[in-house]
MIMARPA-137866 format. One record per atom (N, C-alpha, C): residue in three letters; x, y, z. Coordinates in steps of 0.2 Angstrom, whole numbers, plus 5000, padded with zeros to 4 digits. Each point is the difference from the previous one (the first is absolute). Layout:
N
ALAXYZ...
REM end
This chain:
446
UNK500850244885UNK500149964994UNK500150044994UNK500349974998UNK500250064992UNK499949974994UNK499750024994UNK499849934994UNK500750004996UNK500550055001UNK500749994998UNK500549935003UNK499649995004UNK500449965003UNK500349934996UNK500649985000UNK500349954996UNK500049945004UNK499749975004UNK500049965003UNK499749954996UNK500549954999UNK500049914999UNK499449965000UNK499750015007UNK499749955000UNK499450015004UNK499750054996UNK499250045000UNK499650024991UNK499849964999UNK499750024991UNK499750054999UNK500150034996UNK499750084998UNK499350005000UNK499749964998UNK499450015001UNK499650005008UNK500349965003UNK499850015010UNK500250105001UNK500650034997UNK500050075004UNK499550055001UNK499650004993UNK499750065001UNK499449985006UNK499649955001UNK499749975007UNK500250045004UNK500849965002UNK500250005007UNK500350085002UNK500050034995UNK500350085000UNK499450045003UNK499249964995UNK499650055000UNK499749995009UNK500249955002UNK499749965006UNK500450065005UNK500850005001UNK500350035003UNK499950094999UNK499750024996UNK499950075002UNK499550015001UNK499549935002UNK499350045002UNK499550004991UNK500149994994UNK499450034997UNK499349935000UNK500349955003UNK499449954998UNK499850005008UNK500250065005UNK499549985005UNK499250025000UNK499950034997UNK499449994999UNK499549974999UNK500449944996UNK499849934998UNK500049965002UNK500450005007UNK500249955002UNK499449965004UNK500249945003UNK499549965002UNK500250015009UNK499350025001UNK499850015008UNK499749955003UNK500249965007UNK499649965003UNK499950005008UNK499549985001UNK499849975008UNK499549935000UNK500349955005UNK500650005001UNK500549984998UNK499849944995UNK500749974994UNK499549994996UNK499750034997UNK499750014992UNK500350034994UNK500449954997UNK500550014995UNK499550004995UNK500350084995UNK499650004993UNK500349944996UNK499749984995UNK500149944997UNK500350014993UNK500649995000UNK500450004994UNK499750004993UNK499950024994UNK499849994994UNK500149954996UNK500849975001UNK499949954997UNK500949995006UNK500049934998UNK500549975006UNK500750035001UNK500250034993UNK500550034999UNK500150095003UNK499850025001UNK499650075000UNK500350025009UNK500250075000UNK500250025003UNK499750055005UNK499750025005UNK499550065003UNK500350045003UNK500450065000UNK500050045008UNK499349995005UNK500349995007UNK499649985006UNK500250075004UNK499350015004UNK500150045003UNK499649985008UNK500150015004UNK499749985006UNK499550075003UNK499650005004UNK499250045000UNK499749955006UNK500150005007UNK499649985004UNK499450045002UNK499549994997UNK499350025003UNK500250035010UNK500150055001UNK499850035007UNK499649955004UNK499349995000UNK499749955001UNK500349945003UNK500549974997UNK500549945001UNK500450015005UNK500450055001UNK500250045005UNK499550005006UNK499550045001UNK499649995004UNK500049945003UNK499549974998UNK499949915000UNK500549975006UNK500649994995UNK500749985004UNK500050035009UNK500050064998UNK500150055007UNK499549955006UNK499450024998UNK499449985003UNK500249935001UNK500149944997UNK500149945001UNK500750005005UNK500450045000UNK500750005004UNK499650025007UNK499850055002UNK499550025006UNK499549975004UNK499749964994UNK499649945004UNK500249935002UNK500949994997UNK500249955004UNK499749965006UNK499949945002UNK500049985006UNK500549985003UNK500450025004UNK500449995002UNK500249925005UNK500349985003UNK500049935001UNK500850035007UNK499949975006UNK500350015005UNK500749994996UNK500450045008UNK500650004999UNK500449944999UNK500950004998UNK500049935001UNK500449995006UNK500149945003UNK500249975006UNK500750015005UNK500450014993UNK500850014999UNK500250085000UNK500450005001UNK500450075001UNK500350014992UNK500249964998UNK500350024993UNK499549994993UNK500349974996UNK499749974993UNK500049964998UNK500149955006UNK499949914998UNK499249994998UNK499650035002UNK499449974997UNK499750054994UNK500250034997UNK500150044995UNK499850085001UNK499850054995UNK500050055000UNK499550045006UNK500650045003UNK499750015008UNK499350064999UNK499550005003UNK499650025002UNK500050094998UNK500350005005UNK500350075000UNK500150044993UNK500549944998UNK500550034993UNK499350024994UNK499349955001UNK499949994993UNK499450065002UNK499850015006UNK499650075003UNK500250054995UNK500750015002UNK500350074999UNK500050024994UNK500149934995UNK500250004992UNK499250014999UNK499649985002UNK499049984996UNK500250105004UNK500050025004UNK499950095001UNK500050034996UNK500750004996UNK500350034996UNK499850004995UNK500149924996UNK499549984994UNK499550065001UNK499349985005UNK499550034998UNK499850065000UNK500750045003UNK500050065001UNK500550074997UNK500449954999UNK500750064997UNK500249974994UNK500149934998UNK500349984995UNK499550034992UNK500450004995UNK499650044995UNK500449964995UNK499549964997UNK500049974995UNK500350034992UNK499650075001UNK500150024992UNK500650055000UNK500749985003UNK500650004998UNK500449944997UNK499749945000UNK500449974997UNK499649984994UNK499250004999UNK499750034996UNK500350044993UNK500350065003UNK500050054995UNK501049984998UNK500349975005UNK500849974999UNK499949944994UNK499649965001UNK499849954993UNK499750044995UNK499550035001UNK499950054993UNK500550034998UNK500750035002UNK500150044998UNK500649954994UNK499949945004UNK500649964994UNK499649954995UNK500350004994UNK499849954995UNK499849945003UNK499249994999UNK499649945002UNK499849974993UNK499949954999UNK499549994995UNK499849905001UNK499450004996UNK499849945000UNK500149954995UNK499949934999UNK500049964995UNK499749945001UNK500049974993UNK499649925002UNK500449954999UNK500249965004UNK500549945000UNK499849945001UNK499949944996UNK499749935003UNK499450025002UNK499650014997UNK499450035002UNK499850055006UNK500450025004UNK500150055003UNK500150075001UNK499850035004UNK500250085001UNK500750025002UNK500650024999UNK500450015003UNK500550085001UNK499750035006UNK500450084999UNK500550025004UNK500550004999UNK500750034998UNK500150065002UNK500750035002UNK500250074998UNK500649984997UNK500250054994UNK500449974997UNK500450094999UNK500849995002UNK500150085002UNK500949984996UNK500050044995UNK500549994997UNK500550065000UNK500449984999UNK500950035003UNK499950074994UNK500450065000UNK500150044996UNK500649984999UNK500449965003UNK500749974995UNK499949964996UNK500750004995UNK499749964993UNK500349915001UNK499749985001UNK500449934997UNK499949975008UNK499550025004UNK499749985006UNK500049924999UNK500049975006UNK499749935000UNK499650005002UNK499249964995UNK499649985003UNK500049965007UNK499550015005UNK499949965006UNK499249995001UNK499949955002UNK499349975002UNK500149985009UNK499850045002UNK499849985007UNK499449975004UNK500049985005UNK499449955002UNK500049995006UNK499650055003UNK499949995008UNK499949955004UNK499750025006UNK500049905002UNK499250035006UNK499949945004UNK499550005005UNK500350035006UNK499650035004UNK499550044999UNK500050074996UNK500550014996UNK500450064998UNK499450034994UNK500250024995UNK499650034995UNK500550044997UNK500050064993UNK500250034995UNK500350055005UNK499850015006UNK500050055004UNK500749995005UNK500249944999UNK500549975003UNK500750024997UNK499950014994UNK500550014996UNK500050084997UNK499650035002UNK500050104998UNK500750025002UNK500449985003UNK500550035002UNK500650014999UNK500049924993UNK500649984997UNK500150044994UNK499350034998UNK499950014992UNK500650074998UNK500150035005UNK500450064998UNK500549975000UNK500549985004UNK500549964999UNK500149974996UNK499649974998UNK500249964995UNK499850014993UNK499550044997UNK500150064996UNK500250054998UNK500450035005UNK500450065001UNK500849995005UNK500249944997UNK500650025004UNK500550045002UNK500150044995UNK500550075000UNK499650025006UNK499450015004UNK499650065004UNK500349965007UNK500249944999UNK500349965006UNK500749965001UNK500350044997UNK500849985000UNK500449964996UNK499549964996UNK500149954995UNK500150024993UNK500049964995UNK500250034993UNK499749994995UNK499850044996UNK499450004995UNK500149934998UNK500449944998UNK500349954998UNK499549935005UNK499950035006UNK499749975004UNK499150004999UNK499750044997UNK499250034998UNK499749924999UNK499350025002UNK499649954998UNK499650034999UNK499549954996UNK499250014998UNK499749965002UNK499650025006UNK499649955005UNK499250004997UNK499949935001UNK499249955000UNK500149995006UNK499250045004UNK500049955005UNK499250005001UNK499849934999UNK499349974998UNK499849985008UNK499350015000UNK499649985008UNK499849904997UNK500349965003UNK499849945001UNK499349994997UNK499849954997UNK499349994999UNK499649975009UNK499750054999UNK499649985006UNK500150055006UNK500750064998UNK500250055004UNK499750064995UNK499850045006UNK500050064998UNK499550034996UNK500150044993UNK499850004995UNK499849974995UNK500549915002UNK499849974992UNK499549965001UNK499749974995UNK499649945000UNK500049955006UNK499349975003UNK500049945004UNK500249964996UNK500449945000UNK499749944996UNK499349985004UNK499749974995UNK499449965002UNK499949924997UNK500749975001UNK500049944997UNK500749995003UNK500349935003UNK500550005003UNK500649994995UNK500550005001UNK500650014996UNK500450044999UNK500050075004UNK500450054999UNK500649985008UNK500449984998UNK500349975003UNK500750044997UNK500850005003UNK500550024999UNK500250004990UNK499749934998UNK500349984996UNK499550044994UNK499550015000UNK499550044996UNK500050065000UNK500250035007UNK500150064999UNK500850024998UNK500449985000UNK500649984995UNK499950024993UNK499749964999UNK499850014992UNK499850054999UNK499650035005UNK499550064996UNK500450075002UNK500649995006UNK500350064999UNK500550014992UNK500249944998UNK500450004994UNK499850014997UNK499250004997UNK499650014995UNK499850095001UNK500050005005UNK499950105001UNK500750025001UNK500550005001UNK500650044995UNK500049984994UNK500049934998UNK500150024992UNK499450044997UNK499350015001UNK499750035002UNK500250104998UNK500349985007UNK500450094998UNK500350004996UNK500549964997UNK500250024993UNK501049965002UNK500149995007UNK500449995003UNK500149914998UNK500750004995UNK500349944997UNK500749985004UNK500350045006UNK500249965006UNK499950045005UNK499949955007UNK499950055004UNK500249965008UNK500050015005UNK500249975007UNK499449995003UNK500149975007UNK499549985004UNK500050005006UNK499750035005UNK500350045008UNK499349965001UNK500149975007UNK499349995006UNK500349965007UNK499750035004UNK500249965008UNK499249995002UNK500049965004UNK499449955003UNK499649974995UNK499449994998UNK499650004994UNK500450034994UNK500350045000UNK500250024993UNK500749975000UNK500249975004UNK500749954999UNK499849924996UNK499349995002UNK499949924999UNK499750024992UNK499750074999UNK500050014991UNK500450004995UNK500450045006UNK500950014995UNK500149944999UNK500149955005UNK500449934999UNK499749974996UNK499350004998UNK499549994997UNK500350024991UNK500150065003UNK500350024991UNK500749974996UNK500550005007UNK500650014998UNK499949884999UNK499749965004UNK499849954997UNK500049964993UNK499650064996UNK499349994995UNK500650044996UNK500450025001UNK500550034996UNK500050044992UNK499550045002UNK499650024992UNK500750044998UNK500249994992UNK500550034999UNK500050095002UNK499550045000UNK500150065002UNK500450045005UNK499949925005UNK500050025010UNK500850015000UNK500350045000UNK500850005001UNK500449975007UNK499450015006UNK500349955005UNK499750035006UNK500050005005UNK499450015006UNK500550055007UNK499750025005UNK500250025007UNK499550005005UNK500249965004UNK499449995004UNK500350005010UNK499850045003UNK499949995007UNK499849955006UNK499849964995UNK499549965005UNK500249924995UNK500549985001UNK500549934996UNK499649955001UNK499849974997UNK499849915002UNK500949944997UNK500050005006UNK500649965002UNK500149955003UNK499549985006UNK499849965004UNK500349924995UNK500449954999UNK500249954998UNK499649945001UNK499649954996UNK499649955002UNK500149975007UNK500649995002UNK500249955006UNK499650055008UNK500250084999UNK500050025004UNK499350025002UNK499550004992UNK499450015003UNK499649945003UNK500449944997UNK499549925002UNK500350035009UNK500650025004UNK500249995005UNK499550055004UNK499750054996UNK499750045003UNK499349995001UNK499749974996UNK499349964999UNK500049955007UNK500649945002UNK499949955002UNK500350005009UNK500350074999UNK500250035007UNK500949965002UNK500250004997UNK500849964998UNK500350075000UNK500749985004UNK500650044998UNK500549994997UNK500250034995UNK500449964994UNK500550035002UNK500649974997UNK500750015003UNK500450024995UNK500750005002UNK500450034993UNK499850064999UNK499750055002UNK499750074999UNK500650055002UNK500350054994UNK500450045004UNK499650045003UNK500350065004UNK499950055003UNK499350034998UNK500050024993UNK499550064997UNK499549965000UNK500249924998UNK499449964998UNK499449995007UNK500649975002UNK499750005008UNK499350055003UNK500550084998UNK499550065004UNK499349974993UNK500150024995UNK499449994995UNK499549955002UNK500349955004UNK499749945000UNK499350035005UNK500550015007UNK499750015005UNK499550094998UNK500050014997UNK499650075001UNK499549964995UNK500149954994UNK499349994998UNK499649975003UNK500449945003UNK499649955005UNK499550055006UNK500350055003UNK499650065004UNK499650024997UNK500150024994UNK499350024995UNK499449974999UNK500249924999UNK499549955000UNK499649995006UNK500450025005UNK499849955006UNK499350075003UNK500250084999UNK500050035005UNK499550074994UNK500250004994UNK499750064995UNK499849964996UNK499949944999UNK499850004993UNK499250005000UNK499349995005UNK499450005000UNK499650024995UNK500250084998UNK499650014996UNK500149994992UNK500849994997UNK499949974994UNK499849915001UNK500049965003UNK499949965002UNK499050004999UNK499750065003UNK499350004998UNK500050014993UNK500250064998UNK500050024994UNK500149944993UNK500549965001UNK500049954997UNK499649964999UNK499549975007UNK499549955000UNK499450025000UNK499750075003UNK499450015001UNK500050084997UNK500250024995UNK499850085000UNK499250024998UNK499749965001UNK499250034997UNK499750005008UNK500549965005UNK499850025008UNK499950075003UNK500650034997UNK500250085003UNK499550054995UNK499149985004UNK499750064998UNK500350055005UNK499949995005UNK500250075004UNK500450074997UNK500449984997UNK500750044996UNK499550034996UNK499349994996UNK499850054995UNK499450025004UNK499749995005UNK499650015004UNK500150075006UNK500649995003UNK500550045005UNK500450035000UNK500250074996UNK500650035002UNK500550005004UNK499849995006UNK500649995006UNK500049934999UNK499749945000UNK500149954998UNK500649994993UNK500050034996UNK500349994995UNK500750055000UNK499950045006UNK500650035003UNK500549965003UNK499749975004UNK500449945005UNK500249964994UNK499749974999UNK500549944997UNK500450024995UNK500150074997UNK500550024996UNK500650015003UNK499850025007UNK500650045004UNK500149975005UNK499749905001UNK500349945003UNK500049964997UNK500350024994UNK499949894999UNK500549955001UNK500450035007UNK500449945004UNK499750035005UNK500550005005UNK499950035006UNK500250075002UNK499950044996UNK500450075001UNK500450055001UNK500449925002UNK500850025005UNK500549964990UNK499949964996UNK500349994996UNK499850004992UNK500549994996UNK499850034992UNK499649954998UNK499750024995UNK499850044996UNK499650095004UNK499949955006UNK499350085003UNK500450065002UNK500749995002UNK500550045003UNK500050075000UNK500150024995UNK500050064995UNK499250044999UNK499749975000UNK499250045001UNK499849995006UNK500349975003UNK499750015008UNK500250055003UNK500949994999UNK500350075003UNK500050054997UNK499850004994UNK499650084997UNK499450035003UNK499449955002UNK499550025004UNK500350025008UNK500349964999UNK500450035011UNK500450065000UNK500349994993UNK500450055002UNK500649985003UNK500249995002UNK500549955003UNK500149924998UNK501050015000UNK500049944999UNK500149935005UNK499749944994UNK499749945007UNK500649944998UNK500249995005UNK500849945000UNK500250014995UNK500350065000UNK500550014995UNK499850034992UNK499549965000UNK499750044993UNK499650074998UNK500450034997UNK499850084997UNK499450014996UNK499750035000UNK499550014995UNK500650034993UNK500450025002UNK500450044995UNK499550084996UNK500150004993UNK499550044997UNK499349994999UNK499649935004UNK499450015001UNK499550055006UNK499550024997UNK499750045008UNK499449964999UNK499850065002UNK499049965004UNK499550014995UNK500250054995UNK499650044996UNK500349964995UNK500449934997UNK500249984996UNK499549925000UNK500249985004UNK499749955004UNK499150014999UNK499750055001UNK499550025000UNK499649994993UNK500550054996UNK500049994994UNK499749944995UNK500649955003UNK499949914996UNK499349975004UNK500250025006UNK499349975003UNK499450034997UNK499750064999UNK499550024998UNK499949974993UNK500450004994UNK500249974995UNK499649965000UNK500249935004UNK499649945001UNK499150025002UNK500050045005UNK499650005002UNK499350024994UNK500150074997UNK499850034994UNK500049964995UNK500349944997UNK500049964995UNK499549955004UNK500149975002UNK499749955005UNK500549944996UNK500650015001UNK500249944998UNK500649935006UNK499750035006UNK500349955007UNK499949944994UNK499449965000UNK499949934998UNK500350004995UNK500150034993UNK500449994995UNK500450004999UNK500350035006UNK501050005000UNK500149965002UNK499749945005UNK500049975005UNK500249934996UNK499449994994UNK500149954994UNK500449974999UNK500550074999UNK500749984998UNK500349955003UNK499949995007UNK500649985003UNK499549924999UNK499250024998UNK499849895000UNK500349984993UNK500250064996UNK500349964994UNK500849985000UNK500550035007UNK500649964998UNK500049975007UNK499650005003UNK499949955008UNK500750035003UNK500150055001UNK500250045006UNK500949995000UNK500149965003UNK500950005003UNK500549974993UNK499649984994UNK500450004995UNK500550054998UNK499950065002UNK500250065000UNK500850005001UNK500049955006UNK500849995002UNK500449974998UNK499849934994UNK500249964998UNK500450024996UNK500649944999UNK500650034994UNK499749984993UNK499950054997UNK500250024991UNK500149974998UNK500249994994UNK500449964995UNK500050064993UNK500650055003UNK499950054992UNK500650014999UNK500150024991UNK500549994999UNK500150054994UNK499750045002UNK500150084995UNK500450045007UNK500250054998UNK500150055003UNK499950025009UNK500050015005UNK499650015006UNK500450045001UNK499950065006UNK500350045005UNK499649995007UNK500449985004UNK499650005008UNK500450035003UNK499450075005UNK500250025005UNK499549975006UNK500550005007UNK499749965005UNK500050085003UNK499650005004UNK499750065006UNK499849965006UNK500550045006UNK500149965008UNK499350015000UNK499650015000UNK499250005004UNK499549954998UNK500349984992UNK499649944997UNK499749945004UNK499549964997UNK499849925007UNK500649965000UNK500450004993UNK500849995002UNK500550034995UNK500549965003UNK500750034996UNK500149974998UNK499950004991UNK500249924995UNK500950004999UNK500249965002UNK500749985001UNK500450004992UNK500450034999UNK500450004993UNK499949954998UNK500449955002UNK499849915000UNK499350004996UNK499649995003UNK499449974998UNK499750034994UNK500450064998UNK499750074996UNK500149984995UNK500749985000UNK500549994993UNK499949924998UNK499649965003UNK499849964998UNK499149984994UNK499550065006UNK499650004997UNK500050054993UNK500450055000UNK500150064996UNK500749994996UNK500149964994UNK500649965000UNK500450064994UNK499850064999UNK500350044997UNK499750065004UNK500550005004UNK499850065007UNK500650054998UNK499850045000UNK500050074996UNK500150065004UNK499750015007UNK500550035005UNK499549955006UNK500550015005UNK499649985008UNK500450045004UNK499350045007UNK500550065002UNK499549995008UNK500349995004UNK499550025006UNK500150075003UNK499750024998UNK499450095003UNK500150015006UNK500250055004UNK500150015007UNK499350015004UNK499550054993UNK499550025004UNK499449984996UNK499350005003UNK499549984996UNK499849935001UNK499549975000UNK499849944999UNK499449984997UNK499449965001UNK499549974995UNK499850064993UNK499950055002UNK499750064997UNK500650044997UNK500449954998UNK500750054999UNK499950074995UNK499749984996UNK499650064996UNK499950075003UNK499450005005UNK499650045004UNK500550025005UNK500549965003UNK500150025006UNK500650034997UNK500549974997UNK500650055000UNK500249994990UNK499650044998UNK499950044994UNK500850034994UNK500150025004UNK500950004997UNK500149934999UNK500349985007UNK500349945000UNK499849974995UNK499449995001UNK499849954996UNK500150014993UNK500250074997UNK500050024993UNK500649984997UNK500450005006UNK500950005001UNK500149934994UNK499749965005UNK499949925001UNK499849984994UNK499550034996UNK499449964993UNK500550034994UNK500550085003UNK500550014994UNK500649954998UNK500450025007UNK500649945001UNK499849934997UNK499549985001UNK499649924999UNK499850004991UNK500050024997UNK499650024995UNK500750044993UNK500450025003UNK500650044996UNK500449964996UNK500049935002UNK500549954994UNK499549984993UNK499450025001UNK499649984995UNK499950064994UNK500250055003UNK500050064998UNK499950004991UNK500749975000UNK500349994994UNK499749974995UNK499649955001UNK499549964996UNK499450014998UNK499850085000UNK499450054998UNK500450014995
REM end
């Protein structure tokens, strides 16, 4: 960061902060915690460098809990119809309690600008990592479940530095990307209502916040129902949205899919979309389905490490997306066709310890009792700005049709050859390709 910088749409007075953050002189000061104990902001406005500090101890703990597993008989089937095989989560709990090392991705977060703030009465902590180009666009990104801030470390050079990846200083962004209320580092709510639509508000109130008076808005899974959430609520700042994970689903199709009916008149694309979500419903959706209606059930997830391993890395059946891509990271290989891509085991491990060290399974889980789970698919109604990219590995392929209905000032649509739920984490470029090109007609109105 440089306090020369001429850029538009960051206030002079947020730089010297954000510079002095980026070189290290407020780490000193920064705020330390175990396991999710946020220092408490001075006043609501107020900005903190974070700094992450796991007690050894904590580590420990974890290990020894991993090793004392009880383990529960093989399963019956030869594949992964009944979920995560036996074998597979042995190997992964080994490693965990043996090889895996936490404080690399520890020291990979410290080394980038963290910091804290108070939102709706709230904790919320951020990396916020900004372009040495000048006249960058701001971008607010938003993970999704079971993912975390750690899901999207990949994109930030890309898209901060595009000269260093073949693209053109004209394409630079200045990336936010905030942990979900109730993920990660930020605040539990302890009152219900942090739902899409509130936290909506409170990402638009922390860019303007940064000092940033227009800016864009990236998310797939949870962070797509925020985005849509924002691009919605239409706050004059939001210049228009990009999202991987489309709610496009048309009233008709979701009553047909509620009531087990097959609708007719479906072209070709609609058709395959139809049938891949009705599959979803029928065969993966179990654990949002729980999460939606019972998350104060799932003690085990804050009780169990390998408990809370399994269900991260099954929550369909193993063999399809969402779970695809972290499963075949833990194997090693890929399972009917889906690649882990640029995820590994040590990535994977990462977000899962994340959870585990914050204790935030049940808090993340929340999320899904505040928008009751499959709305996720439903068609939109927006009418700012949108870019969709579709990714072959997604639960589906939202059909042009339905896209450009529910996104009625669609801005690009591109179906992606590689990648799917995790398009972020798994294929990293691609995906940076995809949020440039989606993103480049707005350019102009910075």
């Amino acid at each position: 960061m440089r306090a020369q910088s001429s850029s538009k749409v960051i206030n002079p007075d947020r730089r010297q902060l954000l510079r002095s953050a980026a070189m290290g002189i407020a780490a000193a000061a920064a705020a330390s915690l175990f396991p999710a104990h946020l220092a408490p902001a001075a006043t609501s406005d107020d900005i903190h460098p974070f700094r992450i500090n796991v007690p050894e101890e904590a580590l420990i703990d974890l290990r020894s809990r991993i090793n004392a597993t009880r383990w529960p008989e093989q399963e019956t089937v030869a594949d992964e119809s009944q979920g995560v095989q036996l074998a597979t989560l042995r190997d992964l709990a080994r490693y965990w309690a043996t090889d895996y090392d936490w404080r690399k991705i520890e020291a990979k977060l410290n080394a980038l600008p963290q910091f804290i703030t108070e939102i709706d009465g709230l904790d919320i902590h951020f990396l916020h990592v900004r372009s040495r180009h000048e006249n960058a666009l701001p971008l607010i990104v938003t993970h999704g479940w079971p993912g975390s801030i750690i899901e999207q470390l990949k994109i930030i050079d890309p898209l901060t530095n595009p000269t260093a990846h073949g693209a053109s200083a004209s394409d630079a962004f200045h990336i936010v990307i905030p942990s979900v209320p109730g993920y990660g580092f930020s605040g539990k709510p302890a009152t219900s209502g942090w739902g899409p639509s509130r936290v909506a508000r409170a990402w638009v109130q922390l860019m303007k916040r940064l000092g940033y008076t227009r800016f864009v808005a990236q998310g797939g899974d949870i962070g797509a129902l925020i985005s849509n959430a924002m691009a919605e609520q239409a706050p004059p700042e939001l210049l228009g949205i990009h999202t991987n994970f489309p709610g496009t689903i048309p009233p008709d199709i979701t009553k047909a899919l509620q009531s087990g009916e097959m609708p007719s008149g479906l072209s070709a694309d609609e058709q395959r979309a139809f049938d891949q979500v009705k599959d979803f419903r029928a065969k993966h959706f179990a654990y949002a389905a729980m999460m939606a209606t019972r998350p104060q059930t799932l003690y085990g997830l804050a009780d169990s490490p390998v408990g809370l391993a399994a269900w991260i890395l099954d929550h369909g059946d193993g063999d399809a997306q969402p779970a695809a891509a972290i499963t075949s990271a833990v194997l090693g290989r890929t399972i009917n066709g889906h690649s882990a891509g640029d995820v590994t085991r040590d990535d994977v491990l990462d977000d899962i310890t994340l959870y585990w060290l914050t204790n935030t399974a049940i808090s993340a889980a929340r999320f899904y009792w505040e928008n009751k789970g499959m709305s996720a698919l439903n068609a939109v109604d927006i009418s700012i700005p949108a870019a969709v990219s579709v990714f072959p590995g997604e639960i589906y392929q939202a059909p042009r049709s339905w896209t450009e209905r529910a996104y009625r000032k669609l801005i690009h649509y591109n179906k992606v050859d590689r990648g799917g739920h995790f398009a972020a984490w798994e294929q990293p470029q691609l995906f940076a390709e995809e949020v440039r090109t989606g993103f480049r007609p707005l350019r102009k109105s910075i």
